[in-house]
PyMOL Python script that loads the backbone (N, CA, C, O; Angstrom):
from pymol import cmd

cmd.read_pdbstr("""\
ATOM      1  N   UNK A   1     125.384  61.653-150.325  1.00  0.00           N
ATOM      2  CA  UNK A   1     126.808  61.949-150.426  1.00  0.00           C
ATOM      3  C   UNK A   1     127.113  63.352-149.905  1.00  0.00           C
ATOM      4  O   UNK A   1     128.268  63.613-149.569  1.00  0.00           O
ATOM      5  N   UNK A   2     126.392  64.038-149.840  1.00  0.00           N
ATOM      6  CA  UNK A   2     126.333  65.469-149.850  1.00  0.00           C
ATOM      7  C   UNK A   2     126.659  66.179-148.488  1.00  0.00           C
ATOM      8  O   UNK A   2     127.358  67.145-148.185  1.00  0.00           O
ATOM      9  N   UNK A   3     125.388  64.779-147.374  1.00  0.00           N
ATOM     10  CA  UNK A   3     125.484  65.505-146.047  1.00  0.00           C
ATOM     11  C   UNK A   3     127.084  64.731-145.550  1.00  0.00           C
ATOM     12  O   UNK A   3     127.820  65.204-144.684  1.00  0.00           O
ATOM     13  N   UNK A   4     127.326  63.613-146.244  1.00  0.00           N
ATOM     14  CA  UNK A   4     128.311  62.697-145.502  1.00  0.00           C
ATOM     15  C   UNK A   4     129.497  63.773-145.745  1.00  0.00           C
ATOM     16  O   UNK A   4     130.294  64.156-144.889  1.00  0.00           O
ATOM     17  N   UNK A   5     129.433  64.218-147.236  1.00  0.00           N
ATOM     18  CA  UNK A   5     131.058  65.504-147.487  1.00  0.00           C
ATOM     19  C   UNK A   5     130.864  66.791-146.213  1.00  0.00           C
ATOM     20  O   UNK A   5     131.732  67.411-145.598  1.00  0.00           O
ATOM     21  N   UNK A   6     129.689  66.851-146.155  1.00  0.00           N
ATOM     22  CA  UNK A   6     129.913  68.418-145.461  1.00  0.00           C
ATOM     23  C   UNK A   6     129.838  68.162-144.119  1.00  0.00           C
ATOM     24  O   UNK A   6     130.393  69.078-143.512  1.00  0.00           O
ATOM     25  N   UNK A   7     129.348  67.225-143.296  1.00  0.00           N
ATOM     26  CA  UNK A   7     129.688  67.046-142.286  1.00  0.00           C
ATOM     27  C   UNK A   7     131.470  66.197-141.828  1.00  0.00           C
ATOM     28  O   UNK A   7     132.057  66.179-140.746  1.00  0.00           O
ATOM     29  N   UNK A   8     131.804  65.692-142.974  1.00  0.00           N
ATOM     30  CA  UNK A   8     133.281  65.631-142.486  1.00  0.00           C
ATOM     31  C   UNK A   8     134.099  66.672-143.058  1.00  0.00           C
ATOM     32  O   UNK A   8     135.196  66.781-142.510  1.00  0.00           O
ATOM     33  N   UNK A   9     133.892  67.380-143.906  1.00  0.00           N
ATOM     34  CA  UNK A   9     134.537  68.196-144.032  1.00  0.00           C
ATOM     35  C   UNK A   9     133.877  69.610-143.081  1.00  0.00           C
ATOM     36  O   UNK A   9     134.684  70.516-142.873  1.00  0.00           O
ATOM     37  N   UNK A  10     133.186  69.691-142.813  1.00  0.00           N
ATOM     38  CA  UNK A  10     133.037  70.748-141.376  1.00  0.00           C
ATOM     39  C   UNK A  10     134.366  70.298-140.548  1.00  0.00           C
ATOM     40  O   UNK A  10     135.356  70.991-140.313  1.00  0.00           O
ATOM     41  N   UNK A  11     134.081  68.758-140.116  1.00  0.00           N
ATOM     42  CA  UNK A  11     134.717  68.621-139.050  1.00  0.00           C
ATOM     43  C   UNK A  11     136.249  68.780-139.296  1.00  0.00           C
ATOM     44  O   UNK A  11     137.014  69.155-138.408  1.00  0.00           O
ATOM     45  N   UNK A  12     136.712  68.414-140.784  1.00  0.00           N
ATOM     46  CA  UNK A  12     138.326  68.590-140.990  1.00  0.00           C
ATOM     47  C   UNK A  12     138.892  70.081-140.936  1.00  0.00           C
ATOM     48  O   UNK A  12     139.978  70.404-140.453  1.00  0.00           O
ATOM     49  N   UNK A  13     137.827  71.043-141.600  1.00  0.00           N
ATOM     50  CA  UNK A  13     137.942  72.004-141.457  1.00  0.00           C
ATOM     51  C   UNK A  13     138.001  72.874-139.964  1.00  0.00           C
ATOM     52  O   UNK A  13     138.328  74.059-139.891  1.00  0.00           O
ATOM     53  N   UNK A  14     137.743  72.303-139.193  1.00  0.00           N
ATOM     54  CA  UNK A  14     137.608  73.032-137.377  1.00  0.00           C
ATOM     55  C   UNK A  14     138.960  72.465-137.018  1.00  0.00           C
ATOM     56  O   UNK A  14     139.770  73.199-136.452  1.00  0.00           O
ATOM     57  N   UNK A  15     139.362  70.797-137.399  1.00  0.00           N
ATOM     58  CA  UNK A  15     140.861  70.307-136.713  1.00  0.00           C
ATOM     59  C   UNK A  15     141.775  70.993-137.478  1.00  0.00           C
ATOM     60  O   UNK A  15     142.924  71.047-137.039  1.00  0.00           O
ATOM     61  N   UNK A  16     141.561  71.443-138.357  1.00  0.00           N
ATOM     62  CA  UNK A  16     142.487  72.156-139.632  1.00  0.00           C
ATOM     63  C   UNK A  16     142.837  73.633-138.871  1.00  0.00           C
ATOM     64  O   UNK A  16     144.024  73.951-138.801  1.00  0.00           O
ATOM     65  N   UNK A  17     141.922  74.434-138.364  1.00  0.00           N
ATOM     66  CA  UNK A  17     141.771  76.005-137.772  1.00  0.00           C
ATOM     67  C   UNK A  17     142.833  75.711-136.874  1.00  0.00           C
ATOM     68  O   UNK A  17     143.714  76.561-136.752  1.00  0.00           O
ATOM     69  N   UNK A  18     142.927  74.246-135.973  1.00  0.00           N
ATOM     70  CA  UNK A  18     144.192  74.821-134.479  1.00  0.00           C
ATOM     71  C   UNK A  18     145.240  75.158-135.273  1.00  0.00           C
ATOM     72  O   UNK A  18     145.645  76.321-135.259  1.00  0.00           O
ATOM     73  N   UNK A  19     146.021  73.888-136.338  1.00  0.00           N
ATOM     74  CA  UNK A  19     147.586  73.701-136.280  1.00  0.00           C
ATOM     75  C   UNK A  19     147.535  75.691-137.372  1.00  0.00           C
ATOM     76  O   UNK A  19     148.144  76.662-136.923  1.00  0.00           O
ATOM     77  N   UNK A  20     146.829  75.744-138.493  1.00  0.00           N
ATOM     78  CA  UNK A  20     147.045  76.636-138.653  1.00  0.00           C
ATOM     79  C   UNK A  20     146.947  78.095-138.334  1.00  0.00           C
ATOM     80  O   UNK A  20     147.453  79.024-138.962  1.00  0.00           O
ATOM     81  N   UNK A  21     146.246  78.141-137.301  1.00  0.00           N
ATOM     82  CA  UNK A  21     146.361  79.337-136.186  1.00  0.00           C
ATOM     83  C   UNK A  21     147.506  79.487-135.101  1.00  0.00           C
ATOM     84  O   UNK A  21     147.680  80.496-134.418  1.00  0.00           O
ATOM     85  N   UNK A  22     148.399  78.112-135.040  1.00  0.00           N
ATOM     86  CA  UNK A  22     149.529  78.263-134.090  1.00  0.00           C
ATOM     87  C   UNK A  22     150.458  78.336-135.741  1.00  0.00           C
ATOM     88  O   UNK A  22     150.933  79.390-136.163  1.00  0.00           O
ATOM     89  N   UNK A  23     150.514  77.617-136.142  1.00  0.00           N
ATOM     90  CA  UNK A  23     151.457  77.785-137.644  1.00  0.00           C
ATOM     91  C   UNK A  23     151.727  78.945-138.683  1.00  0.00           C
ATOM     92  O   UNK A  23     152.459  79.059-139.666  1.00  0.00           O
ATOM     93  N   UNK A  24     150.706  79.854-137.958  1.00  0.00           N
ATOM     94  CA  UNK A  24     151.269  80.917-138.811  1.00  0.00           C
ATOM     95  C   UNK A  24     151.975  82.379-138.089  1.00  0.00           C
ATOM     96  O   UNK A  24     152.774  83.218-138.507  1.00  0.00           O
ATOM     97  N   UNK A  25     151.210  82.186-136.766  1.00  0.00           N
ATOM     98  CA  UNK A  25     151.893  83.050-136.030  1.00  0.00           C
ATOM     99  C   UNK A  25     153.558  83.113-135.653  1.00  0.00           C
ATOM    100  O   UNK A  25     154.446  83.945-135.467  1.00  0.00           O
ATOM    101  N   UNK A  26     153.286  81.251-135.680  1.00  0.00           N
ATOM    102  CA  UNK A  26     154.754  80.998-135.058  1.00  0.00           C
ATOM    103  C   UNK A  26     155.955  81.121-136.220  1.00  0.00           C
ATOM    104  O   UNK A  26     157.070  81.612-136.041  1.00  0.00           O
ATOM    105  N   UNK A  27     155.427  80.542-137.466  1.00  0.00           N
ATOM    106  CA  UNK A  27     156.338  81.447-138.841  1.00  0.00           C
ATOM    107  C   UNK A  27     157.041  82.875-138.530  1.00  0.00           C
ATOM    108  O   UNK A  27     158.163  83.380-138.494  1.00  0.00           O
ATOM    109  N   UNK A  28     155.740  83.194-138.336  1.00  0.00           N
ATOM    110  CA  UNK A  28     156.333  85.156-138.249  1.00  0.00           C
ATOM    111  C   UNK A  28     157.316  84.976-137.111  1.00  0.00           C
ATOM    112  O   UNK A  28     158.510  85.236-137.264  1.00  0.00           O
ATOM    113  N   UNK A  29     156.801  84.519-135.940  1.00  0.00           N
ATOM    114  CA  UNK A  29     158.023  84.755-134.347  1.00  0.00           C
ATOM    115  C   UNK A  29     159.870  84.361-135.403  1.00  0.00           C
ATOM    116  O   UNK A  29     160.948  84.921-135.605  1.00  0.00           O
ATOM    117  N   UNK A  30     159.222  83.178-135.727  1.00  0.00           N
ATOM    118  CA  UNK A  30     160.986  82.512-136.112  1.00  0.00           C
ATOM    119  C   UNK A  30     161.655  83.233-136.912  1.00  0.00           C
ATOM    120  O   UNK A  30     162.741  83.715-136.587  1.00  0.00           O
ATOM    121  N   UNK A  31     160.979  83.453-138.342  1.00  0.00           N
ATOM    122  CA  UNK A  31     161.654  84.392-139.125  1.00  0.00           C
ATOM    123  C   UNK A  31     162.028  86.004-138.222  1.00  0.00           C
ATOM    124  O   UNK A  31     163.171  86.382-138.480  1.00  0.00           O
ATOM    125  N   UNK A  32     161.410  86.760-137.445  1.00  0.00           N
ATOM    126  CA  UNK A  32     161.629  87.753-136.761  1.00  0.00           C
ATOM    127  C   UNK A  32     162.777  87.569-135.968  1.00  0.00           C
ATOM    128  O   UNK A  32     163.851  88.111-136.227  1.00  0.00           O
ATOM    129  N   UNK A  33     162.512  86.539-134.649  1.00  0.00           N
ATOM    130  CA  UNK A  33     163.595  86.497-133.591  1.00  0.00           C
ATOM    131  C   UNK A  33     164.151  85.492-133.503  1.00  0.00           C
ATOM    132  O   UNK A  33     164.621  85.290-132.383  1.00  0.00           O
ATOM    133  N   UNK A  34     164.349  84.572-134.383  1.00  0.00           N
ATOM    134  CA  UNK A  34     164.709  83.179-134.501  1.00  0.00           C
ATOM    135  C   UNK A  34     166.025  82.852-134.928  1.00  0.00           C
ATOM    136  O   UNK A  34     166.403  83.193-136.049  1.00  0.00           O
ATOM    137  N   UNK A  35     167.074  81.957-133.813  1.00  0.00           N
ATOM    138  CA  UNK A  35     168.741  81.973-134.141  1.00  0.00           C
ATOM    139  C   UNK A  35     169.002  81.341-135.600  1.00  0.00           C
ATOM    140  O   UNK A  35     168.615  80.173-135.647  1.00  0.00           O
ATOM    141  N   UNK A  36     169.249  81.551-136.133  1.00  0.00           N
ATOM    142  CA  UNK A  36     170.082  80.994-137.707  1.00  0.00           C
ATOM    143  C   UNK A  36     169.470  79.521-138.076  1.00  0.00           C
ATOM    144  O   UNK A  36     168.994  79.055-139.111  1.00  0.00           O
ATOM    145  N   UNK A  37     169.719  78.948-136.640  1.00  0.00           N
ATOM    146  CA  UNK A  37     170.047  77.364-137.250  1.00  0.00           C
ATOM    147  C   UNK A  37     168.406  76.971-137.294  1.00  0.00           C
ATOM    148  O   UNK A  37     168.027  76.078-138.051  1.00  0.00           O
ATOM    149  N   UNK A  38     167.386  77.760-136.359  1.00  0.00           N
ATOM    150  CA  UNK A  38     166.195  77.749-136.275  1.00  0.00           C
ATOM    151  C   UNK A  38     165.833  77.989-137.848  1.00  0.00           C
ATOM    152  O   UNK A  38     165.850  77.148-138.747  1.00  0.00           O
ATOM    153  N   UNK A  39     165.471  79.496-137.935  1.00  0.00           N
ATOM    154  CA  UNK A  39     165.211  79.672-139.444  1.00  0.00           C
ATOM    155  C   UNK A  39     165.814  79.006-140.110  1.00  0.00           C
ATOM    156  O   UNK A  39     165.089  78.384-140.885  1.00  0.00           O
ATOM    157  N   UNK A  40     167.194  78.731-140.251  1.00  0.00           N
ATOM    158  CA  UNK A  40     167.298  77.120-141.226  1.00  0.00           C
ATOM    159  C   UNK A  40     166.659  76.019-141.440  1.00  0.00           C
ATOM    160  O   UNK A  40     166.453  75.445-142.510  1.00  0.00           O
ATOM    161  N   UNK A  41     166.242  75.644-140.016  1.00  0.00           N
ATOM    162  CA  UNK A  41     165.475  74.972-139.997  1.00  0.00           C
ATOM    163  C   UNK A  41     163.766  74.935-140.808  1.00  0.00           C
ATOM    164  O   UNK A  41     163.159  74.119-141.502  1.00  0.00           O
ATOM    165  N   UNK A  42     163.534  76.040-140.358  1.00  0.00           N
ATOM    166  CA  UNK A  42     162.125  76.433-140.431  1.00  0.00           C
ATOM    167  C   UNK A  42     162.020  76.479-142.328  1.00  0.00           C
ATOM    168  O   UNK A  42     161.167  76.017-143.085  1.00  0.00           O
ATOM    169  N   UNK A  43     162.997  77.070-142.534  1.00  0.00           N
ATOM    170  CA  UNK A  43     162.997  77.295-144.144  1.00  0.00           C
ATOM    171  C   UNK A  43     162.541  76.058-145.012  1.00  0.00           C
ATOM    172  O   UNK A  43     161.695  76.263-145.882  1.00  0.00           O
ATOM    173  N   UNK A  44     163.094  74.673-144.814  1.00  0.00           N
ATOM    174  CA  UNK A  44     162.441  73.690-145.152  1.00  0.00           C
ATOM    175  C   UNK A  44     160.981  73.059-144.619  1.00  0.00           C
ATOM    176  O   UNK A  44     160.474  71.979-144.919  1.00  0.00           O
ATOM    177  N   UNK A  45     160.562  73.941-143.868  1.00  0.00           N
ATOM    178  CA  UNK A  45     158.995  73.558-143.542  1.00  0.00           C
ATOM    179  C   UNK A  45     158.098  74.725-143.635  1.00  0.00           C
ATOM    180  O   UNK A  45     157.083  74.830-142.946  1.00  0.00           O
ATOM    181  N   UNK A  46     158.464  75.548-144.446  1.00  0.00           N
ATOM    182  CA  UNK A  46     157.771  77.322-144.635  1.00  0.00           C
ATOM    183  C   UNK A  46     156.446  77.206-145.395  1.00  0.00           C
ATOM    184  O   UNK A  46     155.454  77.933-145.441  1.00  0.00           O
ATOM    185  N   UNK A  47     156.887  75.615-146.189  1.00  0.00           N
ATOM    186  CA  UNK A  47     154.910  76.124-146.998  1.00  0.00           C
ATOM    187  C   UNK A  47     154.172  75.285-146.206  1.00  0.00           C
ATOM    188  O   UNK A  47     153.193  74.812-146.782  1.00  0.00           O
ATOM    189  N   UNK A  48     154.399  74.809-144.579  1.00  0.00           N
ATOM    190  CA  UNK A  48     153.164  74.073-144.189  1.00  0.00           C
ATOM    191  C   UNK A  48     152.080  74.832-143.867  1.00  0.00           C
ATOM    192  O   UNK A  48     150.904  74.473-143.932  1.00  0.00           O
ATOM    193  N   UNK A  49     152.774  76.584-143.289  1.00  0.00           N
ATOM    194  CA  UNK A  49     150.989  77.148-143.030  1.00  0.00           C
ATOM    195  C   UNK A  49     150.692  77.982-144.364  1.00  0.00           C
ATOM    196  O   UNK A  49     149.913  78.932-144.438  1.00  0.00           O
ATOM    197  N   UNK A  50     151.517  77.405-145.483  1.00  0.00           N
ATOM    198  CA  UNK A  50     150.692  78.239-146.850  1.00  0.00           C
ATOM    199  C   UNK A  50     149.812  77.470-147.007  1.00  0.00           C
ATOM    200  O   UNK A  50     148.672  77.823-147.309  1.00  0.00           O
ATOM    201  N   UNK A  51     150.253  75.997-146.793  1.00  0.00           N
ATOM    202  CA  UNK A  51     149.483  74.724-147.374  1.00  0.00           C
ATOM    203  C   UNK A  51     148.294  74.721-146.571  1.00  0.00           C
ATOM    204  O   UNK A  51     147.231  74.777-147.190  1.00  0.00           O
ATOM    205  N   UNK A  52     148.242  74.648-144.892  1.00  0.00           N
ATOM    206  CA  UNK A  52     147.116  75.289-143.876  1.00  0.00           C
ATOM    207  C   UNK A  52     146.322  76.046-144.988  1.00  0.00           C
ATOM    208  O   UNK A  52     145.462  75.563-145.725  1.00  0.00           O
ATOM    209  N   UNK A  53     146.696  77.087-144.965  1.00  0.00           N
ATOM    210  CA  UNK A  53     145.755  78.344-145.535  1.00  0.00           C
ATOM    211  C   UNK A  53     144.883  78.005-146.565  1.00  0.00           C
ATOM    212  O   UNK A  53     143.677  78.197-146.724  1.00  0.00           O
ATOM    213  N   UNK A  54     145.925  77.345-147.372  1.00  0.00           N
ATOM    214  CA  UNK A  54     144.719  77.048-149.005  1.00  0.00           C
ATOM    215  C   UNK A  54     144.013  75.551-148.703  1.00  0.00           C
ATOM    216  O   UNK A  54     143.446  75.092-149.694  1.00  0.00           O
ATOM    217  N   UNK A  55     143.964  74.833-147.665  1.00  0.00           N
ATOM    218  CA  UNK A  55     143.301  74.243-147.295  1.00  0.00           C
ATOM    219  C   UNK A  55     142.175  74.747-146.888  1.00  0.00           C
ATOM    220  O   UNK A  55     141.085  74.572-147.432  1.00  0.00           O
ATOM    221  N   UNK A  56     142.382  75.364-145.960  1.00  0.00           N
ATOM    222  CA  UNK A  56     141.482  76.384-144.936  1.00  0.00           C
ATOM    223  C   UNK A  56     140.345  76.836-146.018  1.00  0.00           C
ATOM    224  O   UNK A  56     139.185  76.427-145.979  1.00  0.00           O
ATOM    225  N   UNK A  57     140.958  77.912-147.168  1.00  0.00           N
ATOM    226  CA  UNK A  57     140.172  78.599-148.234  1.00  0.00           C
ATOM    227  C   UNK A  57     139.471  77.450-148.870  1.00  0.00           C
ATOM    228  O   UNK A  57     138.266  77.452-148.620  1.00  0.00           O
ATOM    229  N   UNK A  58     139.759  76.759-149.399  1.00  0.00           N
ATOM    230  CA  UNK A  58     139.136  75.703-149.868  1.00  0.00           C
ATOM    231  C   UNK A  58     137.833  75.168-149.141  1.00  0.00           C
ATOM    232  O   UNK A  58     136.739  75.186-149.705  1.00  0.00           O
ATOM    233  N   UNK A  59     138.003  74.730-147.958  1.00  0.00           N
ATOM    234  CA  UNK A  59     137.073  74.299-147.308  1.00  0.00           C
ATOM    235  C   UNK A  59     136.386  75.038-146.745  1.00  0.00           C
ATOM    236  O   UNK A  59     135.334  74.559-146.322  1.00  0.00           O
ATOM    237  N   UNK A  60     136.602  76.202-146.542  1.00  0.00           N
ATOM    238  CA  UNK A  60     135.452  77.005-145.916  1.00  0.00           C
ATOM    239  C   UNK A  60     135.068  77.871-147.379  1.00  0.00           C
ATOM    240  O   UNK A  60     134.121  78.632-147.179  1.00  0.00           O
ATOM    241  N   UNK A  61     135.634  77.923-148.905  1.00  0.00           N
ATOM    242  CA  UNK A  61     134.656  78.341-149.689  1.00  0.00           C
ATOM    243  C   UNK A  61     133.526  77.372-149.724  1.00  0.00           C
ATOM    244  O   UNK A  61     132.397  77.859-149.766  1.00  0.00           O
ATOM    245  N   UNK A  62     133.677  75.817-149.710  1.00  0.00           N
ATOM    246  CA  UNK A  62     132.203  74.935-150.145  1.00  0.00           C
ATOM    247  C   UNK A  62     131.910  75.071-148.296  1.00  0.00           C
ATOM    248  O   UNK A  62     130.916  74.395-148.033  1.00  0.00           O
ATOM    249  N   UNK A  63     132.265  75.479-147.518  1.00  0.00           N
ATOM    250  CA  UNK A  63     131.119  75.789-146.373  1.00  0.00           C
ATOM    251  C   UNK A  63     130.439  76.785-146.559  1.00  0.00           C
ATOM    252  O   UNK A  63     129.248  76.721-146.253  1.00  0.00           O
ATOM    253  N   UNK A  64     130.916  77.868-147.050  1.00  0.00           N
ATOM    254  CA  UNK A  64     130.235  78.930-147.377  1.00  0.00           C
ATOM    255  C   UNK A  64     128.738  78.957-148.329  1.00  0.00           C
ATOM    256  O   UNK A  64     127.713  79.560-148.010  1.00  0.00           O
ATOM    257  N   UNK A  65     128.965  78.073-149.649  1.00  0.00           N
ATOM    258  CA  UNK A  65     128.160  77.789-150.547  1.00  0.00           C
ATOM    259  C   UNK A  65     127.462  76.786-150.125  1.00  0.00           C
ATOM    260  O   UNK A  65     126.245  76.938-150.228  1.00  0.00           O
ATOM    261  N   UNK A  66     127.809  75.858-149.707  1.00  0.00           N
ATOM    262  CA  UNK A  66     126.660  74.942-149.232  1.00  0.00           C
ATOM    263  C   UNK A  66     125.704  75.121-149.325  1.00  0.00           C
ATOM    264  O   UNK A  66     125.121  74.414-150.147  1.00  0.00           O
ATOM    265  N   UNK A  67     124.944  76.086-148.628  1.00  0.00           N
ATOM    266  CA  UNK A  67     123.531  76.546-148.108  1.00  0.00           C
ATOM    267  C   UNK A  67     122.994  76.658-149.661  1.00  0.00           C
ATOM    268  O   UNK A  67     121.923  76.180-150.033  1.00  0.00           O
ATOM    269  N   UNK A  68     123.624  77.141-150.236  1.00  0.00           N
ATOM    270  CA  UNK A  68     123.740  77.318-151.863  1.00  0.00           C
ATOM    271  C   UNK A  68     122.963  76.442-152.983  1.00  0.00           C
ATOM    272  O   UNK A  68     121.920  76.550-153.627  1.00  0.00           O
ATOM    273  N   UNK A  69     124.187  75.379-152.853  1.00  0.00           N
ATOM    274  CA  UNK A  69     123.652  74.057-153.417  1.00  0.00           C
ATOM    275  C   UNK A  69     123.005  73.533-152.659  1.00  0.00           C
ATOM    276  O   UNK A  69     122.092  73.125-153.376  1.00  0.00           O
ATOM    277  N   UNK A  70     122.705  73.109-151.329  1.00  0.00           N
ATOM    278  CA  UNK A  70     121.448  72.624-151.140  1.00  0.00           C
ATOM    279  C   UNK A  70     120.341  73.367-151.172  1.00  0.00           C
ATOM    280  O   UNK A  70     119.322  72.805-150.770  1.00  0.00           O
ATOM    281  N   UNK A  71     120.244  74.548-151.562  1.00  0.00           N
ATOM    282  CA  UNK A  71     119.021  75.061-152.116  1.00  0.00           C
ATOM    283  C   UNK A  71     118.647  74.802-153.613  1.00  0.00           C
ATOM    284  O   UNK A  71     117.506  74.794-154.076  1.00  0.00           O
ATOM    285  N   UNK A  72     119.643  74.623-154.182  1.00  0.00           N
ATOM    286  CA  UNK A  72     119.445  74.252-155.426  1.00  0.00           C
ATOM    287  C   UNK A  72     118.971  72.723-156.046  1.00  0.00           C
ATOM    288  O   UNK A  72     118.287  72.325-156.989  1.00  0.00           O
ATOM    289  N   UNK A  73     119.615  72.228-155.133  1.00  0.00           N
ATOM    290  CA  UNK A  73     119.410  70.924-155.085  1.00  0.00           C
ATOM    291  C   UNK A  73     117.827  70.399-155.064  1.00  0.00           C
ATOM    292  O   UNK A  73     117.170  69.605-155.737  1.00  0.00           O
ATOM    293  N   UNK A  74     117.568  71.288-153.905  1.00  0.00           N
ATOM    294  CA  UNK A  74     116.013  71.189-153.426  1.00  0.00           C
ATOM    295  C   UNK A  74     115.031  71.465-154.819  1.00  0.00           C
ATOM    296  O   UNK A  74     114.351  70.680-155.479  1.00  0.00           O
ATOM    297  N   UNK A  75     115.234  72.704-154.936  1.00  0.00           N
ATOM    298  CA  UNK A  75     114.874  73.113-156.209  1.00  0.00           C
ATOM    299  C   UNK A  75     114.508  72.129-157.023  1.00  0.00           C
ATOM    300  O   UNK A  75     113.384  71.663-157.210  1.00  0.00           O
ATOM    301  N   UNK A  76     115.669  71.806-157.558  1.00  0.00           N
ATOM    302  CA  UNK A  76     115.588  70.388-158.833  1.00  0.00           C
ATOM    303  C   UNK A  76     114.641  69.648-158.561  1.00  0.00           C
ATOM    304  O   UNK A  76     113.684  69.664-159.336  1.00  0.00           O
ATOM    305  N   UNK A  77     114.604  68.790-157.410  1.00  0.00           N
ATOM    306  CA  UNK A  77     113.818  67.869-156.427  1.00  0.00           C
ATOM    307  C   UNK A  77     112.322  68.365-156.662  1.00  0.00           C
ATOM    308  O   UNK A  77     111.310  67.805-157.085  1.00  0.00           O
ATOM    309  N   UNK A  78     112.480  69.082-156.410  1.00  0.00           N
ATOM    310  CA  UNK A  78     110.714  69.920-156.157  1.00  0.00           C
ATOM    311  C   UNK A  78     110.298  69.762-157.401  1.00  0.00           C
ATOM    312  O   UNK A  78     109.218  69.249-157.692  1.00  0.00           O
ATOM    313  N   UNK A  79     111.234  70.247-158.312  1.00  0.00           N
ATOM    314  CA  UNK A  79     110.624  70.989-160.084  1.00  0.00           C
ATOM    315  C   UNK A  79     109.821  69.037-160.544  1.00  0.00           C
ATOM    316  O   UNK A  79     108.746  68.801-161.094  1.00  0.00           O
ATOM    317  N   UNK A  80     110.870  68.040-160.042  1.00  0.00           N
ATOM    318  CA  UNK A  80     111.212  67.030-160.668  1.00  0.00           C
ATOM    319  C   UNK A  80     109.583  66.189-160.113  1.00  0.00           C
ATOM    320  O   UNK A  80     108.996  65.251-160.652  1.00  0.00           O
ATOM    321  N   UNK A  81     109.286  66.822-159.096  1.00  0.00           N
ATOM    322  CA  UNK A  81     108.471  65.910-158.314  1.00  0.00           C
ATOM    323  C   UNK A  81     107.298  66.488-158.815  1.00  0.00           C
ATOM    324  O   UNK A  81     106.373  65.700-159.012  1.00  0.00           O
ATOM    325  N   UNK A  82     107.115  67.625-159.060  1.00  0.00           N
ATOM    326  CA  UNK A  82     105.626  68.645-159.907  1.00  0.00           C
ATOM    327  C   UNK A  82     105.525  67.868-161.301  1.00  0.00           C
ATOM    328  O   UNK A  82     104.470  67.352-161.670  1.00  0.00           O
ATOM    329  N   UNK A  83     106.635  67.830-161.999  1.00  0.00           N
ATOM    330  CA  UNK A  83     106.283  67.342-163.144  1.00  0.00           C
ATOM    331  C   UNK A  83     106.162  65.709-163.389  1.00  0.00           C
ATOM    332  O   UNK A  83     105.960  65.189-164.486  1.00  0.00           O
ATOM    333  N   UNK A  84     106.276  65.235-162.533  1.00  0.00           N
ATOM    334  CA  UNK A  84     106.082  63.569-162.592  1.00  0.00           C
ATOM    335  C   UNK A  84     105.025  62.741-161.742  1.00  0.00           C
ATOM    336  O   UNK A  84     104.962  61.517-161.858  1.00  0.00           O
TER     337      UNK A  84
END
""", "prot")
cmd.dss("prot")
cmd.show_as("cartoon", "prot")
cmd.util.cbc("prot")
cmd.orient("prot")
C-alpha cells in the first residue's frame, strides 16, 4: 500500500506544482492591476491557490518523511524476522 500511496501521490503532487505556481502569482497580478469587474470576479475564486498550497504542504510533508517510515518500517520487519 505504501509504494502504491507514494508513488501516486509523488505524481499528484508534481501535477499539483503547475496550476499552483501560475495560481498564485496570477492572484497577486489581479488584486494589484486588475479592473473591478476582474477582482470581482477573482474574489469568488481567491481560496483556490490557498487550497493549492495546503495541498502542496500536505503532500510534500509525507514526501518529506517517507524515507522516514520506510526506515521504520524496515526496522519492524527485521526486529520481527530475528525473533521468529
Amino acid at each position: 500500500m505504501t509504494k502504491w500511496l507514494s508513488r501516486w501521490l509523488r505524481k499528484f503532487h508534481r501535477w499539483i506544482a503547475v496550476p499552483t505556481a501560475i495560481a498564485i502569482p496570477l492572484a497577486v497580478v489581479i488584486k494589484l492591476v486588475g479592473s473591478p469587474e476582474l477582482v470581482l470576479t477573482w474574489e469568488k475564486l481567491d481560496k483556490i491557490p490557498s487550497l493549492f498550497m495546503l495541498i502542496m504542504a500536505l503532500s510534500g510533508a509525507y514526501l518529506f518523511l517517507l524515507p522516514y517510515i520506510v526506515k521504520g518500517q524496515r526496522k519492524k520487519r527485521l526486529a520481527s524476522k530475528g525473533e521468529g
